[in-house]
N, C-alpha and C positions, 0 to 999 in steps of 0.2 A: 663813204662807200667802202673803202677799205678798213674800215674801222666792222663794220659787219663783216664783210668778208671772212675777217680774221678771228671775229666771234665763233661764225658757223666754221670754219676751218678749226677751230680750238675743240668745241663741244663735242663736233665728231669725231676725232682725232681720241678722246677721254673716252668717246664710246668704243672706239674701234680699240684700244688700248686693253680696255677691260675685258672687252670681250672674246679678245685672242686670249687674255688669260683665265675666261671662264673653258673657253674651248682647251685650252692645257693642261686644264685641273680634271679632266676627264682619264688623264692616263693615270693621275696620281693614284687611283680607286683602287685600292691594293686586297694584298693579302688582310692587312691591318686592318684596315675600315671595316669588312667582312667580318674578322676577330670582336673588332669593340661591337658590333649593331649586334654579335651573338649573343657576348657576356652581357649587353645591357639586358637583352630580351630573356635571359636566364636567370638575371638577378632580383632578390627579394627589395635591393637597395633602390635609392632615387639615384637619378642626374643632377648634380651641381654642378653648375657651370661657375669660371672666374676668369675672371681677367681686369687691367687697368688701363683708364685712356681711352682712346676710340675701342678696343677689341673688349671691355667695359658693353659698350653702348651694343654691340656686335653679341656679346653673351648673354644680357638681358635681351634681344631678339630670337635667338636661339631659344631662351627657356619660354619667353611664351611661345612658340610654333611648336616644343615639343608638348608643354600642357595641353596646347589647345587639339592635338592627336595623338592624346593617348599616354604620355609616357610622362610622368608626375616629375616634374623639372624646379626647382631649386638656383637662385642668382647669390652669390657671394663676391662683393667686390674684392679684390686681391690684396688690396691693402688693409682693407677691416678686418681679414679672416685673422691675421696674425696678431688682434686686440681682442679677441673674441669672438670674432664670427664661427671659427674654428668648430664650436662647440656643436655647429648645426651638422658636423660629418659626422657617418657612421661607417663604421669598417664594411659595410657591403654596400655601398656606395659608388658611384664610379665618377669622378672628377674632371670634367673638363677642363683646360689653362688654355685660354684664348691666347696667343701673341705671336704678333709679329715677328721677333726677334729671339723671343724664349731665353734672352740673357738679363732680363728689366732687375733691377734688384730684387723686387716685391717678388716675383714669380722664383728666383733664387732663393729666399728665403722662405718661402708658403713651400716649394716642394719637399724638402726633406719632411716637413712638418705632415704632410698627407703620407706619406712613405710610411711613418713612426704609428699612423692611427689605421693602416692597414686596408686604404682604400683603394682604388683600384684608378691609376691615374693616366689620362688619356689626351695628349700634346696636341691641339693644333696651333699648327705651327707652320712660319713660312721658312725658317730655315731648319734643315735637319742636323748642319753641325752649330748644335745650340745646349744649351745646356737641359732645356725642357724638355730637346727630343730625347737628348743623351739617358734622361732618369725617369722616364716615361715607358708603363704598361705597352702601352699604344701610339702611333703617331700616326696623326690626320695630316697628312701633306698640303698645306694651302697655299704651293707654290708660284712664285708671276716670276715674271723680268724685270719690272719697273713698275713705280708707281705713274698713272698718269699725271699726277702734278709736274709742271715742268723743272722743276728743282730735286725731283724724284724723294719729299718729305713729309707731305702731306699724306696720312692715311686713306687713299681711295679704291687703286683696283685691290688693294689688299684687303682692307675692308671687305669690297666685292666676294674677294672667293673665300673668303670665312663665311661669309651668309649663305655662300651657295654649298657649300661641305655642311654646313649646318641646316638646312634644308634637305639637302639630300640623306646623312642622318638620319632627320622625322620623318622625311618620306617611307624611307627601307623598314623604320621601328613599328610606319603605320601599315603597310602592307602584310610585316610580316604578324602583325598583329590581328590580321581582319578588320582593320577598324573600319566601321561602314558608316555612309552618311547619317545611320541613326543616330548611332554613338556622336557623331560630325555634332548634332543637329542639340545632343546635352550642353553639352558644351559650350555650345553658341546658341542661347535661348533668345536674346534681343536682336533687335534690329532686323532687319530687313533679311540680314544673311542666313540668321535664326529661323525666320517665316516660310523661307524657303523650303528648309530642311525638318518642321513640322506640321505648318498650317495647311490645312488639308482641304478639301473643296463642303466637305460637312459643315466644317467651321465657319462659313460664311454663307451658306442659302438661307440657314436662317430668320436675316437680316430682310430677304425681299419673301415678297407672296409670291404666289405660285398660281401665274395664269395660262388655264386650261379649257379647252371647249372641246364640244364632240365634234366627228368631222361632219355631221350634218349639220351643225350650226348656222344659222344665218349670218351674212353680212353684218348687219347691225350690232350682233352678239360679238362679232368676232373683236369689233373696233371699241366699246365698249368693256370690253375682256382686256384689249389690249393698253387702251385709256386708262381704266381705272385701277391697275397695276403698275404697270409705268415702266414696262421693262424694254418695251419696245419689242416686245414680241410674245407668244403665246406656243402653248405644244397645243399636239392637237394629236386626240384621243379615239380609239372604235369606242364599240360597246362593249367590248371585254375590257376596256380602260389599259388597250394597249397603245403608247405609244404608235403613232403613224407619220407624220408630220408637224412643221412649225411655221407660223408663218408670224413673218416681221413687219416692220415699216415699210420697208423697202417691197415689199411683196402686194401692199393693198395701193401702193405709189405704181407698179406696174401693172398693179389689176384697174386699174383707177385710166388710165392711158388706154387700153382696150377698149373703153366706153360698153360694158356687155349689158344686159339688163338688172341692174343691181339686186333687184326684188330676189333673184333666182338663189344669188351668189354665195353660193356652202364654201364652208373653211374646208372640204375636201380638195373643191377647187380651184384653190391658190395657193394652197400650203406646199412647201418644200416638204417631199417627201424622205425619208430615212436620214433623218437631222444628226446633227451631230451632239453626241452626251460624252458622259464624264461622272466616271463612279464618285459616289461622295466620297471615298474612301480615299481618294486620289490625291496629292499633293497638290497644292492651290497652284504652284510654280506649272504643273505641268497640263493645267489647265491655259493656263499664260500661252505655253507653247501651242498647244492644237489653235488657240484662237489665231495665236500669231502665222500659222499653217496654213488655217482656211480661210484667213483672210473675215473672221467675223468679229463679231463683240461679246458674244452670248452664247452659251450652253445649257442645255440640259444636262442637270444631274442624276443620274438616276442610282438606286439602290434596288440589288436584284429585281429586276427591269421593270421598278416602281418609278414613277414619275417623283422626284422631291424637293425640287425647286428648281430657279436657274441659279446660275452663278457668271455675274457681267464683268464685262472688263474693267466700270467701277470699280466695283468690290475690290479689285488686284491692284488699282491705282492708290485704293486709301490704305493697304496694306505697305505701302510700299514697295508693290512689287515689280512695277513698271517704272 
């Protein structure tokens, strides 16, 4: 029992750690930060990022969050550049030197080397009397108290607030960018994340038929219409082949409890009237939502207030979107 205890006392303790030092890195947001997010957004050059070690592992995260909004981002390990990696700078380039310490050898010796090739070089850094911040364009303050490991040497809340300075970065380059979910939606073509951000409700009614009846229709036709479709439900049409109502499973299961005289029974009168649609034009995602809203499974799509299929909660389940 004390053995757990002392688990859940550990783990939050590492959160609560970090977290006072994500909450401290908010004052750090300087003049400087402003400075670098200007010159990146003005310059013709890429973002290179470097570092070694854990702020390594930290700078390749940094370079894909910027690629993946916007801002064509470059990894250089810190010890490969000064064997040749070197060669991938260009003098209108802007350099970031991930480290903790900013005294590492490697980061000692890579600096002068960016200075000489005219690139434009930008410190995050947890300490400012260091030698990275010393010869640095820019300096990113990614400063804590302590590391939460309890021997305070283990790379964690500091790790921590280089990923969150390097977020905030992509954030500030993507607003100041316009970058909008379309652009989002290039970028991230696969998966599920992707579908969101292009699959669209057109894209998938064509999959199922399109069951419709007039609203004078008979009983018989209606079930029938709704049977041999298989959608579990049907729109339902005047004679100007306008949209009026819809009726489901759930509607011929409540007309069915009434016990009325079936012979009579028109799709006028059991249909839910002013159903709910969904332009084809629409994001599939945000068909998701309205079903999730009203509580149903199915929509009408329509294209200028043409009836053009449905589009089922199916469909969003084999897309992956539920």
């Amino acid at each position: 029992m004390n053995l757990v205890k002392n688990i859940k006392y550990t783990a939050r303790k590492v959160i609560q750690n970090e977290s006072d030092a994500l909450k401290g890195l908010i004052s750090f947001i300087d003049d400087d930060f402003e400075a670098c997010v200007l010159g990146m957004l003005s310059s013709p050059g890429r973002v290179v990022i470097t570092g070694i070690g854990k702020s390594a592992i930290v700078a390749n995260k940094i370079v894909a969050t910027l690629n993946s909004t916007g801002t064509p981002s470059l990894f250089m390990h810190a010890a490969d550049a000064i064997h040749g990696d070197l060669g991938m700078i260009k003098e209108e380039d802007f350099v970031i030197c991930v480290s903790k310490s900013g005294n590492t050898p490697e980061i000692k010796a890579l600096v002068p080397l960016l200075k000489q090739l005219g690139a434009k070089l930008i410190g995050l850094v947890s300490q400012k009397e260091s030698y990275l911040a010393d010869h640095a364009d820019f300096v990113l303050f990614a400063g804590f108290e302590k590391e939460a490991c309890p021997n305070n040497l283990a790379p964690t809340t500091s790790t921590t607030v280089q990923m969150a300075l390097g977020d905030a970065l992509a954030i500030c380059l993507l607003e100041c960018r316009g970058f909008s979910p379309s652009d989002f939606a290039k970028f991230h073509p696969g998966g599920s994340l992707g579908k969101r951000l292009y699959l669209t409700v057109g894209d998938l009614i064509g999959r199922n038929p399109v069951p419709i009846v007039r609203d004078d229709a008979l009983l018989n036709e209606v079930i029938i219409e709704i049977s041999s479709k298989r959608l579990g439900a049907t729109a339902v049409i005047d004679r100007s082949d306008k949209l009026v109502g819809i009726i489901t499973d759930g509607d011929l299961r409540r007309m069915l409890e009434k016990s009325p005289d079936l012979r009579k029974v028109q799709a006028q009168d059991i249909m839910t009237v002013n159903p709910k649609t969904i332009s084809t034009a629409d994001f599939a995602i945000h068909a998701l939502e309205k079903m999730k809203a009203f509580n149903i499974t199915q929509l009408v799509a329509i294209k200028e207030s043409r009836i053009m299929g449905f589009v089922h909660i199916h469909d969003l389940m084999k897309e992956g979107l539920v």
